[in-house]
Backbone bond lengths (Angstrom), bond angles and torsions (degrees), N, CA, C in turn:
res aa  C-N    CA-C-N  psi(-1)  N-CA   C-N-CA  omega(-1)  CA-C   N-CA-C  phi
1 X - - - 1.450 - - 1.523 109.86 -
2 X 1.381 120.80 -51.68 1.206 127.65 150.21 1.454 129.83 -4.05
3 X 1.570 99.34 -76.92 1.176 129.17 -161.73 1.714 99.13 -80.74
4 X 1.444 119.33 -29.12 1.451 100.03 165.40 1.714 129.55 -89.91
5 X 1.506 106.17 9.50 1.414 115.11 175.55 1.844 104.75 -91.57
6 X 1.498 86.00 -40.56 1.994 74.70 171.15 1.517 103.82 -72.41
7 X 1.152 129.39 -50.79 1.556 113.89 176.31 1.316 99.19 -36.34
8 X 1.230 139.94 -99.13 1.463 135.31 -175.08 1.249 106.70 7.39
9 X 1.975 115.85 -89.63 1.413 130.23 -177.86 1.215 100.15 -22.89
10 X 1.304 133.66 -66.17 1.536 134.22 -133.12 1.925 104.76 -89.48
11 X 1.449 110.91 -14.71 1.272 116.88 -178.42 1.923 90.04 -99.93
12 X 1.150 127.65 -12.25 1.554 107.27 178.90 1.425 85.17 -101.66
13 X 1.502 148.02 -31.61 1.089 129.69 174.52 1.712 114.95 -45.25
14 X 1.593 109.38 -38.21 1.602 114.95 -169.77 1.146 94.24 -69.74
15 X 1.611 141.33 -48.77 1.010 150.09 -171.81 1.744 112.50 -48.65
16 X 1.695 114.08 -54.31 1.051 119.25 167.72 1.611 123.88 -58.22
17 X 1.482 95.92 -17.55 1.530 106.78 179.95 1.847 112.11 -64.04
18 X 1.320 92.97 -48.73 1.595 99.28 -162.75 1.148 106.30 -73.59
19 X 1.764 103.97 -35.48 1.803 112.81 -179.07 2.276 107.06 -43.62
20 X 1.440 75.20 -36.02 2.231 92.44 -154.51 2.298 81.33 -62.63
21 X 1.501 94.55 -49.43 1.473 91.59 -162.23 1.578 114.16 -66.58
22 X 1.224 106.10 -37.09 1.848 118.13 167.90 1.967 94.56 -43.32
23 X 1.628 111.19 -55.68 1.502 98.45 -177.32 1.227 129.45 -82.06
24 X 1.235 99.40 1.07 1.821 116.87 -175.65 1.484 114.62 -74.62
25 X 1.592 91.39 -44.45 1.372 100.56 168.55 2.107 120.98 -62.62
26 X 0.999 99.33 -43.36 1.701 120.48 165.60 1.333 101.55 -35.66
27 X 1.233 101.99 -73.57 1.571 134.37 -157.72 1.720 98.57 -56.89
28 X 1.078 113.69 -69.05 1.609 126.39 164.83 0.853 133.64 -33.93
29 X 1.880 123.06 -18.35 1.487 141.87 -178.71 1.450 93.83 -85.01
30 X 1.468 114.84 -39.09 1.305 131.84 -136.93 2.056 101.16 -94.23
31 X 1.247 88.95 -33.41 1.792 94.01 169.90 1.719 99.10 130.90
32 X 1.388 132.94 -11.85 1.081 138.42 -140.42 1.705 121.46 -90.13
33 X 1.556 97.34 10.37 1.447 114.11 -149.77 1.797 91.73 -62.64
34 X 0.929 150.06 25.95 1.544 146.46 172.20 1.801 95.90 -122.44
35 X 1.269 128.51 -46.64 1.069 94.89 160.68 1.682 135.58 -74.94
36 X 1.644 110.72 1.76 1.671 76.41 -175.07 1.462 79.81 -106.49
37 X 1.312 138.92 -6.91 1.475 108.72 166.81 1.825 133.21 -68.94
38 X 1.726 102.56 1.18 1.403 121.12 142.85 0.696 139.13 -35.87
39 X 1.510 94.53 -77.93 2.475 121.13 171.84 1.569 83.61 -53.95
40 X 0.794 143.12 -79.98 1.388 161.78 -152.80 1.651 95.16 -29.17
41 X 1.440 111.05 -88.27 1.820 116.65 171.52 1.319 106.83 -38.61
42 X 1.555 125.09 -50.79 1.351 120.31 -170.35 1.832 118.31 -56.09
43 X 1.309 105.86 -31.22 1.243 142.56 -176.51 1.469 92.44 -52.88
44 X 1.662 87.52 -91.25 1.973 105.97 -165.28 1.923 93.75 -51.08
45 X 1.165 116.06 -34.68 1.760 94.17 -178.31 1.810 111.91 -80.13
46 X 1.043 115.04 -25.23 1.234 96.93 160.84 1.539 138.15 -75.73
47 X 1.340 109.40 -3.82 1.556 132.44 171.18 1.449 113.72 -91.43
48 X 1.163 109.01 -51.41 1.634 101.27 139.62 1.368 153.48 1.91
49 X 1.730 89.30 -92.55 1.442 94.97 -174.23 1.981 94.56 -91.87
50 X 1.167 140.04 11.02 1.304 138.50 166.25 1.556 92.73 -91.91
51 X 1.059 153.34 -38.30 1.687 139.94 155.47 1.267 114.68 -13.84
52 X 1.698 81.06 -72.65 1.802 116.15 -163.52 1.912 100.36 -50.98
53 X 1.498 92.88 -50.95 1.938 91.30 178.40 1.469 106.18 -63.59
54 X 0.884 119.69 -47.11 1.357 106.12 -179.89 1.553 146.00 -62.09
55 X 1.573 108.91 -22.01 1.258 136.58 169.59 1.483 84.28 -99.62
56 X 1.501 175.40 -165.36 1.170 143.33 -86.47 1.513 118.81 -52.29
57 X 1.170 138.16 -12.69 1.438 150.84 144.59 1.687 110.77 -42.38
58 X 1.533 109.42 -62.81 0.883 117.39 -177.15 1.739 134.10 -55.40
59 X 1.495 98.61 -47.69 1.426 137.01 152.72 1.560 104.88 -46.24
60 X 0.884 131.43 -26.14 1.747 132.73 -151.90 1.337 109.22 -106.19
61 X 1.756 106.82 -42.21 0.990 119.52 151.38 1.577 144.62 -19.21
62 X 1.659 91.29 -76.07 1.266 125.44 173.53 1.107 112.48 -49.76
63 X 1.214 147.92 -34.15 1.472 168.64 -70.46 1.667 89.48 173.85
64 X 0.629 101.68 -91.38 1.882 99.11 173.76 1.634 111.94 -43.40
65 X 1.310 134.72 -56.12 1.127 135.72 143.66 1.643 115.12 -0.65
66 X 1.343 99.19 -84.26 1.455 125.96 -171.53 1.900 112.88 -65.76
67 X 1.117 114.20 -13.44 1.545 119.18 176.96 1.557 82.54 -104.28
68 X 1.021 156.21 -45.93 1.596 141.28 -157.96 1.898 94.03 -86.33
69 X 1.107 122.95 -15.91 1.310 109.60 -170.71 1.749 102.15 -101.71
70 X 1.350 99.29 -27.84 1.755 105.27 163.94 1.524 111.47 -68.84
71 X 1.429 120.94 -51.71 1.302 91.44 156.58 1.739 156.45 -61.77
72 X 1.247 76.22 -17.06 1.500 81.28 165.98 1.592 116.49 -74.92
73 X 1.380 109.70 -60.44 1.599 116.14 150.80 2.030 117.55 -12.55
74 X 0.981 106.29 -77.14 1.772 104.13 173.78 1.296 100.74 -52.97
75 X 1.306 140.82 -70.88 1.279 126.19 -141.04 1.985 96.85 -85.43
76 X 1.051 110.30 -19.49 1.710 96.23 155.18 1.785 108.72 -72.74
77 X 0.765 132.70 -39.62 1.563 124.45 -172.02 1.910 93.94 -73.41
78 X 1.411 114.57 -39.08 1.544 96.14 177.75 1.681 111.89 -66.04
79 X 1.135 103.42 -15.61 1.858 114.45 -170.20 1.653 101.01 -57.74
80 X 1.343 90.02 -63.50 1.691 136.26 -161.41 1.824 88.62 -52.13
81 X 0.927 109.35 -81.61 1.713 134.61 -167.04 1.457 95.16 -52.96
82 X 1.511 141.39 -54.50 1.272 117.31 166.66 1.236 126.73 -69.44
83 X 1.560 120.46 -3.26 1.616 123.66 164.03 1.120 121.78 -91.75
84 X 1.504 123.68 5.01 1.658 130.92 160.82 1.304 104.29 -113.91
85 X 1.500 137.55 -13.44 1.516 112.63 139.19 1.497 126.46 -51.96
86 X 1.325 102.81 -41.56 1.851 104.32 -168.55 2.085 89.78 -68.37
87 X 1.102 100.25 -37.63 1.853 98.31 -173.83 1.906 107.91 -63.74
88 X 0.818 111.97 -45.03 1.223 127.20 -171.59 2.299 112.68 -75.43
89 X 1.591 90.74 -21.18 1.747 111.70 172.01 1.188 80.63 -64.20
90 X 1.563 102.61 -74.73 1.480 120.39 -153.26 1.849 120.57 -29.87
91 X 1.774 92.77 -59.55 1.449 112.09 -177.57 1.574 108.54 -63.57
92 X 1.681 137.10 -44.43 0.685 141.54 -168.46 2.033 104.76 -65.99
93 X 1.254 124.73 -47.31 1.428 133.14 147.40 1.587 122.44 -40.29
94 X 1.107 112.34 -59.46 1.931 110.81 166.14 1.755 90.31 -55.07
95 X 1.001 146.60 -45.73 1.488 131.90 -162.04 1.152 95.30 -66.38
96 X 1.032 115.01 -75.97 1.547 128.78 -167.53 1.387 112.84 -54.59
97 X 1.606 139.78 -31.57 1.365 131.94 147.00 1.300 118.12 -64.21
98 X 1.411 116.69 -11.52 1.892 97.62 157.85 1.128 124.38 -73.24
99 X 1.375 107.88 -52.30 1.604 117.02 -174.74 1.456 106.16 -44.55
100 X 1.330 104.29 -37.41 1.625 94.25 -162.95 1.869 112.51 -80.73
101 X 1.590 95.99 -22.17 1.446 96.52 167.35 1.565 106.91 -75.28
102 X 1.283 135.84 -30.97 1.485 141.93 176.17 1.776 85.26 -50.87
103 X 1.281 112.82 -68.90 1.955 94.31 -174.01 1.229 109.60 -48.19
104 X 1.212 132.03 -69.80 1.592 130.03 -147.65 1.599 99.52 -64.16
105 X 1.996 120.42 -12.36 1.450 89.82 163.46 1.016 121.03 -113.87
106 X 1.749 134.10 23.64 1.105 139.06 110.37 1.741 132.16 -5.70
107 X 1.632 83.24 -70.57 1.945 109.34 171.28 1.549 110.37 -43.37
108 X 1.602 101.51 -58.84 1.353 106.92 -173.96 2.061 118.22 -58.62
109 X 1.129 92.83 -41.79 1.404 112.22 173.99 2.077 103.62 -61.25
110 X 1.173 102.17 -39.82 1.612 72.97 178.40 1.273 99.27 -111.06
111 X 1.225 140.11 53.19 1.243 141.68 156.85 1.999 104.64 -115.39
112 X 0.979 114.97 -32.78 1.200 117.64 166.74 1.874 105.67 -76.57
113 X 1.288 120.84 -8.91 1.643 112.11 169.32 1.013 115.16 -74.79
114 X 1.583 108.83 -26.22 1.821 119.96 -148.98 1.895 84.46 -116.26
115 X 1.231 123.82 43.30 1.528 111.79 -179.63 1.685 92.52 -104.94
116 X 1.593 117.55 -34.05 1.864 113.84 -160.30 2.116 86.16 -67.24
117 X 1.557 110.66 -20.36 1.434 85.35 -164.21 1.591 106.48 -108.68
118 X 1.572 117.26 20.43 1.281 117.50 -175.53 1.773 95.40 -116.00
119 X 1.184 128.08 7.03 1.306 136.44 168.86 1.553 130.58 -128.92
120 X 0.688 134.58 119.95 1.677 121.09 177.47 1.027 120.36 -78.79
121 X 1.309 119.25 -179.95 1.738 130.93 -157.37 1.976 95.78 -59.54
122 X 1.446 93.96 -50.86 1.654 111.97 -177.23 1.434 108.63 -51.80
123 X 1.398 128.15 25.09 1.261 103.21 -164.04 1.835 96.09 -171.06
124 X 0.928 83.91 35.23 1.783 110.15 178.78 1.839 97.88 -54.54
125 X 1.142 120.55 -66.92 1.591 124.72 -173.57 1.483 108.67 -70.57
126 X 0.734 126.65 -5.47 1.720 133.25 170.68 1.760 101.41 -89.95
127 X 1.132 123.60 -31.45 1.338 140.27 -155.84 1.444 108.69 -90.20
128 X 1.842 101.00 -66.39 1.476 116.83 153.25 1.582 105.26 -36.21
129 X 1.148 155.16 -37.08 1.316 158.34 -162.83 1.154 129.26 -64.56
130 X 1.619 93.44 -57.49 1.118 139.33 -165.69 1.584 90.63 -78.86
131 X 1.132 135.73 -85.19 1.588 136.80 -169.45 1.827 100.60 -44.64
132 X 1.594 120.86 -49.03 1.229 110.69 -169.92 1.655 102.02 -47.86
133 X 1.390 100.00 -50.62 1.631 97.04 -173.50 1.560 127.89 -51.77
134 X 1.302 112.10 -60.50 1.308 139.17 142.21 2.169 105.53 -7.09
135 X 1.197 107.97 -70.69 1.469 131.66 161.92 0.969 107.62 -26.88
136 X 1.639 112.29 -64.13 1.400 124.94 -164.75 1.777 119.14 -72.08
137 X 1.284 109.19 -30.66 1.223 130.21 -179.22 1.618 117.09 -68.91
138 X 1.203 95.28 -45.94 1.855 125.32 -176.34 1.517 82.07 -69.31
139 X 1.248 136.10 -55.23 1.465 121.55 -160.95 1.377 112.06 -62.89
140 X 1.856 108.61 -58.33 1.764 111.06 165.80 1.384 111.41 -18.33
141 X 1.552 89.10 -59.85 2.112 89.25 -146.12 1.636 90.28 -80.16
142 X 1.476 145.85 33.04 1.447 134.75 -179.43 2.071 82.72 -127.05
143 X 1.542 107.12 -14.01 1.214 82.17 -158.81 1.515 89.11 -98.85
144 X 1.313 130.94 -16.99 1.427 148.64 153.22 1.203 97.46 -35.64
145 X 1.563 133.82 -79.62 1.279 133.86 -142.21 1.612 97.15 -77.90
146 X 1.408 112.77 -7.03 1.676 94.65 -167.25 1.702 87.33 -93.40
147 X 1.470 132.28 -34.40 1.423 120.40 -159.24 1.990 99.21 -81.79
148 X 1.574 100.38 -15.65 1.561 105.92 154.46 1.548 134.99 -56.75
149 X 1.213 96.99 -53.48 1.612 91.59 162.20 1.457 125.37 -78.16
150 X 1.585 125.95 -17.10 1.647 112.18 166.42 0.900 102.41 -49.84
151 X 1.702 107.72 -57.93 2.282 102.92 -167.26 1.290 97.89 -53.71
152 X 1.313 143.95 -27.71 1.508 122.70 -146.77 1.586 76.30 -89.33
153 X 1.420 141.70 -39.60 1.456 110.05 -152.73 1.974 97.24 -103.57
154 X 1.236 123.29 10.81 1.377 126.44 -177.52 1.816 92.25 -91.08
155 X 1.025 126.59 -50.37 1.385 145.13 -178.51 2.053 98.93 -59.54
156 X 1.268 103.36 -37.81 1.508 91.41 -171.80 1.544 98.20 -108.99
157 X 1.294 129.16 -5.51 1.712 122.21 137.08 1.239 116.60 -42.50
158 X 1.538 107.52 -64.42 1.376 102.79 -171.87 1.246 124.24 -77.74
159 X 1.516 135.54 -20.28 1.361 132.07 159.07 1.740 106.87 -32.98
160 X 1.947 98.71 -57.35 1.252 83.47 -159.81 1.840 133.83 -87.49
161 X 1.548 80.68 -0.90 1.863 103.71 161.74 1.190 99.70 -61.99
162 X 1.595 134.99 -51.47 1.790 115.97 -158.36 1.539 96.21 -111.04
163 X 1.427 113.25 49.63 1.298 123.90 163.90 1.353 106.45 -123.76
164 X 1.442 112.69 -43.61 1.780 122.70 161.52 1.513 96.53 -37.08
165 X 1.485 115.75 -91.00 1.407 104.12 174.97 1.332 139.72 -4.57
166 X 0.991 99.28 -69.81 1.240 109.09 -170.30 1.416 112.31 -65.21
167 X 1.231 122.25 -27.19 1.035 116.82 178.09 1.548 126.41 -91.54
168 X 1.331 116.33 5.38 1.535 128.58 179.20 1.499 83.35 -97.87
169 X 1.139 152.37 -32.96 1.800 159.77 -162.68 1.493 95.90 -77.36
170 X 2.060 110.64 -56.93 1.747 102.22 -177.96 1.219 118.11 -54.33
171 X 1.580 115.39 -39.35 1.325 103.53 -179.11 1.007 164.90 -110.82
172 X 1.607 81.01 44.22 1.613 123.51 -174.70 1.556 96.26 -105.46
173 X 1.177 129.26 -48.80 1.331 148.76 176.41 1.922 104.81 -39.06
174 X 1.377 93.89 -57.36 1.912 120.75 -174.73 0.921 95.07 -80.55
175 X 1.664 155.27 -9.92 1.229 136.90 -175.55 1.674 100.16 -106.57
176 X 1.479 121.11 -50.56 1.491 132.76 -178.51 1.861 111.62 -71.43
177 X 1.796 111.73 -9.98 1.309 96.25 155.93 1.786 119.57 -131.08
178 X 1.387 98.90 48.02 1.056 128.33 178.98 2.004 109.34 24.63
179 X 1.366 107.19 66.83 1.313 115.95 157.38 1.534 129.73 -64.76
């Protein structure tokens, strides 16, 4: 808004320009050539220093610009950075619920070792039973641990996608406050 009111000034300044030279010429018939080379300096210095305001206007701008776009910049990296803690909770929990399914099919595995001595010969179809189940269980928790590790490596894709980010954001941040 600024910047189009000095435009204004500086086009009625040109305006005043031609007006001074339309009388310069007058003036010049007339003998006066020391005063309009007066208006004249007075002229070019007021065109001048309305430049000069305007290119530090302009400059000032930019500058304001560039601190509103850095802020925006930080408070996306604060956005960002508490959404790869919650990713990184997350992943660190899928780890730790595998492992622990990695024990229980451990468990299962030596509970099916210890089945020939928790049954007797007499008791073969109770036994057979017992392992199918056992079988069946071991399969869950293998089919558990496998949809465990997609999340574990979809979760550590995406950590490191909104870490890319973030890092084309720092160093825009480190360059505009000159670290």
């Amino acid at each position: 808004m600024k910047t189009k009111s000095l435009i204004r000034g500086l086009f009625g300044m040109l305006a005043i320009c031609l007006c001074l030279t339309s009388n310069a010429v007058a003036v010049q018939n007339d003998g006066g050539e020391a005063l309009l080379a007066e208006e004249l300096r007075a002229l070019s210095t007021a065109v001048d220093g309305l430049a000069k305001q305007m290119q530090k206007q302009a400059g000032s701008a930019g500058k304001d610009v560039t601190l509103q776009k850095l802020d925006i910049a930080i408070a996306y990296l604060n956005f960002r950075s508490r959404r790869i803690e919650m990713f990184e909770r997350d992943l660190q929990a899928a780890r730790s619920n595998r492992n622990r399914l990695d024990d229980v099919l451990e468990q299962f595995q030596r509970e099916e070792e210890s089945l020939p001595q928790t049954f007797d010969a007499n008791q073969r179809e109770a036994m057979q039973r017992a392992r199918e189940e056992l079988s069946f269980r071991r399969q869950v928790i293998k089919d558990r641990i496998s949809r465990m590790d997609e999340e574990v490596i979809l979760l550590e894709n995406r950590i490191m996608e909104m870490q890319s980010q973030i890092d084309s954001v720092e160093s825009f941040v480190q360059r505009n406050l000159e670290f």
